[in-house]
C-alpha positions as CSV (number, residue, x, y, z in Angstrom):
1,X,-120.7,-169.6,55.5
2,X,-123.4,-169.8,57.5
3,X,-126.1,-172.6,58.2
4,X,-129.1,-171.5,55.9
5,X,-131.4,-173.9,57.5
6,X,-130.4,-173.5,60.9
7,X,-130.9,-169.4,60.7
8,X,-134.6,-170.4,59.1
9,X,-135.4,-172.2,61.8
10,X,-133.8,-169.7,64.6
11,X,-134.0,-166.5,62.6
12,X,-133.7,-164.4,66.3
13,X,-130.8,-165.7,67.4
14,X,-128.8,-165.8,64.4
15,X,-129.5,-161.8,64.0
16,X,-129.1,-160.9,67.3
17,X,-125.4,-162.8,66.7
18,X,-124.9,-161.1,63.6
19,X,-126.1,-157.7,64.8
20,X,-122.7,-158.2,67.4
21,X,-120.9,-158.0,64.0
22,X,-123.1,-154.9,62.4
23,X,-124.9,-157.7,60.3
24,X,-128.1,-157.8,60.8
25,X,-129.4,-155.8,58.1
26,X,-127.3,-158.1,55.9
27,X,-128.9,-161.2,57.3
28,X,-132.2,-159.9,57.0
29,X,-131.6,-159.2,53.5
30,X,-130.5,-162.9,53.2
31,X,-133.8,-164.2,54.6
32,X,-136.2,-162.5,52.4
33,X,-134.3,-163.4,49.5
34,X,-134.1,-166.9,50.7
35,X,-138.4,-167.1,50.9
36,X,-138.6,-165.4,47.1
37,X,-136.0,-168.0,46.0
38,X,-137.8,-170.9,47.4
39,X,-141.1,-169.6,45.9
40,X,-139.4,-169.3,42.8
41,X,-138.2,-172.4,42.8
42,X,-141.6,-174.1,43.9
43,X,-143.2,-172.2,40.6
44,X,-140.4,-173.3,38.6
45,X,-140.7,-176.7,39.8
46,X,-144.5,-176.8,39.3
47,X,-144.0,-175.2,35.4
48,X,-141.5,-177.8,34.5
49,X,-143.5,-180.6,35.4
50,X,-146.7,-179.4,33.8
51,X,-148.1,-182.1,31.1
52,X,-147.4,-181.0,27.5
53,X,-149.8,-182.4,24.8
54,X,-149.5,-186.0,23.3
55,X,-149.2,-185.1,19.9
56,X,-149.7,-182.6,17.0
57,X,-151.3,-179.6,19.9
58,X,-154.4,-177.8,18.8
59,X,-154.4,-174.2,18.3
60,X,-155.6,-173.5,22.1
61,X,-153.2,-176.2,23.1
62,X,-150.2,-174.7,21.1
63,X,-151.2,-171.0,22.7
64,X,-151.1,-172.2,26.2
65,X,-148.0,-173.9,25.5
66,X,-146.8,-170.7,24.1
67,X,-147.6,-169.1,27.5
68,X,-146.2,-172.0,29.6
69,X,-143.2,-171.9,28.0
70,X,-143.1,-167.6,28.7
71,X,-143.9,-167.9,32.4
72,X,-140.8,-170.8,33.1
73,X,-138.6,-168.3,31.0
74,X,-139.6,-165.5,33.2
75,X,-139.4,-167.5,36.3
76,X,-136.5,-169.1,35.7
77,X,-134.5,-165.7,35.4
78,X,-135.8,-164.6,38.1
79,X,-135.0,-167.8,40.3
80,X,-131.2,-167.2,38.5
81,X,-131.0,-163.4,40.1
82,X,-132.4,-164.1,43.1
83,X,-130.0,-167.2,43.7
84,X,-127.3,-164.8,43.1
85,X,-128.6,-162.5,45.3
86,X,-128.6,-165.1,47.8
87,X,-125.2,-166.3,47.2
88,X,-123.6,-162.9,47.3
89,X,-125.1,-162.1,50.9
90,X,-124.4,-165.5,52.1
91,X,-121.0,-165.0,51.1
92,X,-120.7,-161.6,52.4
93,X,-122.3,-163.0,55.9
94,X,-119.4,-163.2,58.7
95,X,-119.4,-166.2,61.3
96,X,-122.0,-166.0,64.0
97,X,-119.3,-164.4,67.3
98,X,-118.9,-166.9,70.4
99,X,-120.5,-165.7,73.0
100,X,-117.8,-165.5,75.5
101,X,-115.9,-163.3,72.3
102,X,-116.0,-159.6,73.7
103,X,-118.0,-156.6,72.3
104,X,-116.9,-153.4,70.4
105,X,-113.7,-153.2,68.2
106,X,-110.2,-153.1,67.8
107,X,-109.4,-151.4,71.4
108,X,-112.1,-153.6,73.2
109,X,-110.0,-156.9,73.8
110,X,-110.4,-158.2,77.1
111,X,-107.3,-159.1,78.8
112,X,-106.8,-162.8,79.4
113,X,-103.5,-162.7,81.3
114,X,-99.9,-161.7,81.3
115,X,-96.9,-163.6,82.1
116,X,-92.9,-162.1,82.2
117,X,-91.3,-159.5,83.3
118,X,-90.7,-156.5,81.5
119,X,-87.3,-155.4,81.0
120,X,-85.6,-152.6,82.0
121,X,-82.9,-150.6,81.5
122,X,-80.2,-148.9,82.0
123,X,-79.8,-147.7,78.2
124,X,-81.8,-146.2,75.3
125,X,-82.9,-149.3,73.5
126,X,-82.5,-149.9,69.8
127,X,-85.2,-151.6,67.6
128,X,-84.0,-154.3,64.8
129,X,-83.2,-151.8,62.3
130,X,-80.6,-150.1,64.8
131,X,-79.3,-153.7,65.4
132,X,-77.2,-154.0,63.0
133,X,-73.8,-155.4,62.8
134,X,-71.3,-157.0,59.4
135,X,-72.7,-160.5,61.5
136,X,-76.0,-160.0,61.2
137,X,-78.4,-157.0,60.1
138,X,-82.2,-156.6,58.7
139,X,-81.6,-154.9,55.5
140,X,-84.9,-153.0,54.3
141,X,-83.2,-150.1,52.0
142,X,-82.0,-153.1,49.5
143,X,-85.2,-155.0,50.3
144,X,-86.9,-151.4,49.0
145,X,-84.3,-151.5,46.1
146,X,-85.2,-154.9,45.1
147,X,-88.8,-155.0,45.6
148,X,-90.6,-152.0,46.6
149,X,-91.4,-150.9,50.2
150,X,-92.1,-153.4,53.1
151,X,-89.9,-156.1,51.7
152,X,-86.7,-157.1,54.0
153,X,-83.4,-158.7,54.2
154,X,-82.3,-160.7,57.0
155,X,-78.8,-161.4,56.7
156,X,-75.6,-163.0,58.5
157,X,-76.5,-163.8,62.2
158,X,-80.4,-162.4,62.1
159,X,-80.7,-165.3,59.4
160,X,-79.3,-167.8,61.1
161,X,-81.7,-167.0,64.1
162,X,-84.8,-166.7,62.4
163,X,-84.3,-170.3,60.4
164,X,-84.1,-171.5,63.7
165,X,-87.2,-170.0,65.0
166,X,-88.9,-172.2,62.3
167,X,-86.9,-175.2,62.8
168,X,-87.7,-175.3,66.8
169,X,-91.6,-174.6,66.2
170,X,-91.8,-176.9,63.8
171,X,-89.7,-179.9,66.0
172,X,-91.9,-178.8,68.9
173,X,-95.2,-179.1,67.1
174,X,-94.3,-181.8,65.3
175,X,-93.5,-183.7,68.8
176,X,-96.9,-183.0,70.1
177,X,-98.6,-184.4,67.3
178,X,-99.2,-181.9,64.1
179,X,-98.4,-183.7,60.9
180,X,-95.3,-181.3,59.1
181,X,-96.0,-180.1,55.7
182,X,-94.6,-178.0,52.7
183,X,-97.6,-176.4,50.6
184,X,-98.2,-174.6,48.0
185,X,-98.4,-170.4,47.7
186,X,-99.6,-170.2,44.9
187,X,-103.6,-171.3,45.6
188,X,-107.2,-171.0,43.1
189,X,-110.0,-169.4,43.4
190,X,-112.0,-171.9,45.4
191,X,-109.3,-172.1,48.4
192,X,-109.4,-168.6,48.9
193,X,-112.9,-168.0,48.8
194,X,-113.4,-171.5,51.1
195,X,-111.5,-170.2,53.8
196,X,-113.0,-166.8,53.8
197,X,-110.8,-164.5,52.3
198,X,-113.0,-164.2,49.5
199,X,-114.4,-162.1,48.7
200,X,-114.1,-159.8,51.6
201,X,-110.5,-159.6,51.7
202,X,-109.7,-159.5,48.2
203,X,-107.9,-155.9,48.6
204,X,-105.1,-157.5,50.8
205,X,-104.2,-160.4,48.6
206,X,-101.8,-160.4,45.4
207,X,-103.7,-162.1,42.3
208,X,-101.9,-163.7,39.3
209,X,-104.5,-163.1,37.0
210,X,-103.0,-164.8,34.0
211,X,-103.4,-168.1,35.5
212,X,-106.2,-167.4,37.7
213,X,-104.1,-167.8,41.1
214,X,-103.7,-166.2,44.4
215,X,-100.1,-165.9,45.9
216,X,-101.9,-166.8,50.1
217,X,-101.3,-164.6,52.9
218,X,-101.2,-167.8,55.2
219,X,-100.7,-171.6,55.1
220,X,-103.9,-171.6,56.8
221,X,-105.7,-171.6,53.1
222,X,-103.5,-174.5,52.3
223,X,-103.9,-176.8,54.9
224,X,-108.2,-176.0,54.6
225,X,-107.4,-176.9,51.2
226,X,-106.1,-180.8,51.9
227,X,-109.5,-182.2,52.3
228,X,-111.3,-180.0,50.1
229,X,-114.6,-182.0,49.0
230,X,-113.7,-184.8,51.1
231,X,-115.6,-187.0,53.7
232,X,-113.3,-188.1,56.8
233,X,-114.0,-190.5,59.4
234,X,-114.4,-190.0,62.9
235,X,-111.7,-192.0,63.7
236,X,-109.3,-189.7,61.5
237,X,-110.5,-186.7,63.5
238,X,-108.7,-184.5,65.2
239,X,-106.5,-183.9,62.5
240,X,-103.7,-181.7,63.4
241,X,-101.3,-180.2,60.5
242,X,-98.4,-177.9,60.9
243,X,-96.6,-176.2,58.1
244,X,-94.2,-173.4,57.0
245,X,-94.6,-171.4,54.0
246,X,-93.5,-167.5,52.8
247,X,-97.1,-165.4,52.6
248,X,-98.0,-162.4,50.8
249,X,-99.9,-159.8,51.8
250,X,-100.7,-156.1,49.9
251,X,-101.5,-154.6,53.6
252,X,-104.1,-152.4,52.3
253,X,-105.4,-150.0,54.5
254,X,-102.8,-150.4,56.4
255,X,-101.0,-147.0,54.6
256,X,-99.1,-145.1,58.0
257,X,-98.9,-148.3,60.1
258,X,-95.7,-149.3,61.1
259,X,-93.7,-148.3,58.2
260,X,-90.2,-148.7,59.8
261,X,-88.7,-152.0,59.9
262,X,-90.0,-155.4,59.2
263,X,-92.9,-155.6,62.0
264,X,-95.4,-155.1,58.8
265,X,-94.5,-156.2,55.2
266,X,-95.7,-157.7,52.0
267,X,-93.7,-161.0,52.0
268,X,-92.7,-162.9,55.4
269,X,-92.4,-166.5,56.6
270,X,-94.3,-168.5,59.4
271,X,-95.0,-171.6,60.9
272,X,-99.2,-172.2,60.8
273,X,-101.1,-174.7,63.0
274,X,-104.2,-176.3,61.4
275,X,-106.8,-178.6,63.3
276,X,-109.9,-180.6,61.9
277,X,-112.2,-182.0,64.6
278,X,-115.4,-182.9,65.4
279,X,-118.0,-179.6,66.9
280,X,-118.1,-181.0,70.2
281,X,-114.3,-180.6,70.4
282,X,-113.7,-177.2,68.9
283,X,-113.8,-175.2,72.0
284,X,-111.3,-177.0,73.4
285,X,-108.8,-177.7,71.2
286,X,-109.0,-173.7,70.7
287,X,-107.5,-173.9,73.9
288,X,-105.0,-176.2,73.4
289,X,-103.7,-174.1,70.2
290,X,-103.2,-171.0,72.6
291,X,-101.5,-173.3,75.2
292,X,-99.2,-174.5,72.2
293,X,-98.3,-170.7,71.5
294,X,-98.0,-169.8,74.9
295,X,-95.6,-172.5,75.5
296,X,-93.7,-171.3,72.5
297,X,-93.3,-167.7,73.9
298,X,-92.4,-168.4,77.2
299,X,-89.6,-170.8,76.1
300,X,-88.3,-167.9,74.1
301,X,-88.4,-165.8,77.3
302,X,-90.5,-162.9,75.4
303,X,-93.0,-161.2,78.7
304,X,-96.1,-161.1,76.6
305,X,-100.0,-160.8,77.2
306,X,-103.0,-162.7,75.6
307,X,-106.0,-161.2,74.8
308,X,-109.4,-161.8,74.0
309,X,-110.8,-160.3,70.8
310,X,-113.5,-158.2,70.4
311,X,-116.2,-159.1,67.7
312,X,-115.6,-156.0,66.0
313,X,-112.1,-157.0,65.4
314,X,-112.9,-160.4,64.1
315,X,-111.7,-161.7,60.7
316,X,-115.3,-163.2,58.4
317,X,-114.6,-166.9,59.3
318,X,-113.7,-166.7,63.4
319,X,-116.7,-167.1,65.6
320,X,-113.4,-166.5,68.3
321,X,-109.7,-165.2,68.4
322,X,-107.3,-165.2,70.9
323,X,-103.8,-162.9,70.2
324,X,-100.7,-163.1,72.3
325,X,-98.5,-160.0,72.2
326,X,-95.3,-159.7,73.0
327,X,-93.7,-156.7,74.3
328,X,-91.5,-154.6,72.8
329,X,-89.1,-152.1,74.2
330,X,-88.7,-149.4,71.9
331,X,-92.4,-149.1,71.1
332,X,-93.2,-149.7,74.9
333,X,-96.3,-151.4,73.9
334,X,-97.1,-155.3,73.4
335,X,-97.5,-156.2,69.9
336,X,-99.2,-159.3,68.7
337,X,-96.9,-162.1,67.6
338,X,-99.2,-164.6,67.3
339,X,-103.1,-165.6,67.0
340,X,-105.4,-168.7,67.0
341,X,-109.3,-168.9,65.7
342,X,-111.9,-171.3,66.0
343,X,-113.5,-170.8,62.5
344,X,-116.3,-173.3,63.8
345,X,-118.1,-175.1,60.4
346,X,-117.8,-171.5,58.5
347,X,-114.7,-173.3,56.1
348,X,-116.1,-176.9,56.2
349,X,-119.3,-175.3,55.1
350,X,-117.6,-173.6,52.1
351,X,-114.9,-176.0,51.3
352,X,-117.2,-178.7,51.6
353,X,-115.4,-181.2,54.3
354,X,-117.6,-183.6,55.9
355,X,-117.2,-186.0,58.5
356,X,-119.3,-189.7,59.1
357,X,-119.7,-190.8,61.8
358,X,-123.8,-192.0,63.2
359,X,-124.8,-193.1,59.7
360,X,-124.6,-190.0,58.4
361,X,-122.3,-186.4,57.1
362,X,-121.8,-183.6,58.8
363,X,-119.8,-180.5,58.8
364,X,-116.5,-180.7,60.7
365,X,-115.2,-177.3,62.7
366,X,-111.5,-176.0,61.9
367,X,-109.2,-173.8,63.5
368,X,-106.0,-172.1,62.5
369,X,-103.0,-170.6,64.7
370,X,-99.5,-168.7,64.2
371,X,-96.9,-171.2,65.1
372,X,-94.6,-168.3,65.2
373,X,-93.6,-165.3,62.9
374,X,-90.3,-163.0,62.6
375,X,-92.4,-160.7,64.5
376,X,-91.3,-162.7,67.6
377,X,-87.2,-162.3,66.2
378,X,-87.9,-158.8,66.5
379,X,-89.2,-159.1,70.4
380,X,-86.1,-160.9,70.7
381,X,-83.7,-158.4,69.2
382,X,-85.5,-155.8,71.3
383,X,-86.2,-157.4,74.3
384,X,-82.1,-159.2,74.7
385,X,-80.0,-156.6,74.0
386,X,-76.9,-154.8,75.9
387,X,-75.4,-151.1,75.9
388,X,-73.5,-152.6,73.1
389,X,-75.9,-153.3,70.8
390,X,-75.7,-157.1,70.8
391,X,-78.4,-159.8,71.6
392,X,-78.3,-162.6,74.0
393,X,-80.3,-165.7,71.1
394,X,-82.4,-168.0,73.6
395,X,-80.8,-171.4,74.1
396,X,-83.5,-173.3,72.3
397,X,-82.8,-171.6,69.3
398,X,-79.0,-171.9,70.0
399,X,-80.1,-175.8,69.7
400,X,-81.4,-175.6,65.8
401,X,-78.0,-173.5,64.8
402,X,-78.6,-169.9,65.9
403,X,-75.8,-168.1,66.9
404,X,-75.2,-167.5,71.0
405,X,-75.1,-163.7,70.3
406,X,-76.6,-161.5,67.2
407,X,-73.8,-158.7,66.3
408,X,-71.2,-157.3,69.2
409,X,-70.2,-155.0,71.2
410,X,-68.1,-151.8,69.5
């Protein structure tokens, strides 16, 4: 969430930040709330600590009591709605947008850079569904069978390769770093709303509401979730996790979007970066998580572009987002593979992490980023094939157990 008493004290710039979002009116809102809550809460104050009588009242005594006790009633349930009230815009309230963080929406990202060469060539390519081989296929009919739509299948050789993905990542992360963990899916209430999918995300995430549990859509809520109400020392900071976990996600609104194949499903697997520091070092260390991503893709070979995105296109918690997408033949578009936010002090703010340093607590910033996804198999299936309909696997992944080749020539 946002600083309160920071926004008091700066109320213009905050809006004008928020109104890059379409939240001023929100903000606004919040503010006047905020001064009839703190009046509230003066009056309440002031009734509660009003003398009563030293013994048996008189009758004038025991009729102003009578109206004492009336007024802190009335107060107090009015101080009760207006705190909620409060609460409910200040957790509606998205992250104030870095200024450098483009304008408009969704097709407003500013190019950062490219890097690769496009393929060519000299055949009609086939996408990962057409890839299919008895060594190695993406099976969504039985995935559909199974489960429902958008569940998949990877079998034989794609398997193989896409285990590997993960295992490389992780090795490569690891090596430069990020501490390796296995978390849990399954997550509460508080996790969720702490890292900001809560409550404005709710339609996109599957709830288990006989225990009161979230499956998460990310690792990302797990890894906010290790130091959860805790207070860290400077000297503990950066703190730099990586971990793998399978996510769920209902893709709501998403209804038309890339129904074929595996680029967009409920369940999928992925390697997450996670970084606690101190504010001074946010920025760059938000650059360092792109570098790690970059050097991921290029190793893979995948031509790719990053972009900048536009505040309109921002997630709640990121005050900034970069995306890398990879291109993909058969689409003849780039695609993103892969993101990284700074989420500034928005989770530490909600999840309550502090760090000491100066004789005192503050807020830490954290930010998040895709290690990789199978999003970045399916750049590789497109992107490596021959007229035969088999795929040349990059040799780092050959390294963790892939196979050289996915399917064969017939």
């Amino acid at each position: 969430m946002i600083d309160l008493k920071a926004a008091r004290r700066e109320p213009d710039r905050y809006r004008a930040a928020l109104a890059r979002r379409g939240s001023a009116e929100d903000f606004d809102a919040l503010l006047a709330v905020d001064e009839k809550w703190r009046g509230l809460t003066e009056r309440v104050d002031s009734l509660r600590s009003q003398k009563r009588p030293k013994g048996a009242p008189t009758p004038e005594e025991f009729e102003a009591l009578r109206r004492l006790k009336e007024e802190l009633r009335q107060s107090e349930q009015e101080l009760s709605a207006a705190d909620s009230e409060r609460q409910a815009l200040l957790d509606r309230l998205p992250n104030l947008p870095h200024p450098t963080a483009p304008d408009g929406g969704e097709d407003d990202a500013k190019l950062v850079r490219t890097w690769g060469r496009v393929p060519t060539f000299s055949f009609t390519p086939k996408d990962h569904l057409e890839l299919a081989s008895p060594s190695g296929r993406v099976d969504m009919q039985r995935g559909a069978r199974l489960s429902g739509s958008r569940f998949a299948y990877r079998i034989g050789d794609v398997a193989l390769t896409e285990m590997a993905l993960y295992r490389f990542v992780i090795d490569k992360l690891a090596g430069q770093g990020f501490l390796p963990v296995l978390a849990p899916v399954l997550v509460n209430e508080r996790a969720m709303y702490g890292t900001g999918y809560l409550p404005t995300d709710e339609s996109n995430l599957y709830c288990l509401d006989k225990d009161g549990l979230y499956l998460s859509g990310t690792s990302e809520v797990a890894l906010a979730g290790i130091h959860m109400d805790e207070r860290l020392e400077e000297d503990q900071v950066p703190a730099r996790y990586t971990a793998f976990s399978t996510n769920f996600r209902r893709e709501a609104g998403a209804a038309g979007k890339d129904t074929r194949g595996m680029f967009r499903v409920h369940q999928f697997d992925k390697v997450e970066m996670f970084v606690y520091c101190l504010p001074e070092q946010s920025e760059e260390i938000h650059e360092e998580l792109l570098a790690n991503e970059e050097e991921i893709i290029q190793a893979l070979g995948l031509p790719y572009r990053v972009v900048n995105i536009a505040v309109g296109d921002l997630g709640s918690p990121a005050a900034k987002k970069y995306d890398i997408e990879a291109w993909f033949p058969v689409q003849e578009r780039y695609r993103e593979v892969t993101s990284c936010s700074n989420t500034t002090d928005y989770q530490a703010r909600r999840l309550n992490t502090r760090v000491r340093r100066n004789g005192g607590l503050e807020f830490v910033h954290t930010l998040n980023g895709t290690g990789i996804t199978a999003r970045a198999l399916l750049a590789i299936m497109e992107n490596f094939q021959d007229e035969g309909g088999a795929v040349a696997v990059p040799q780092v992944l050959q390294d963790f157990g892939a196979p050289a080749r996915i399917g064969h020539t017939s």
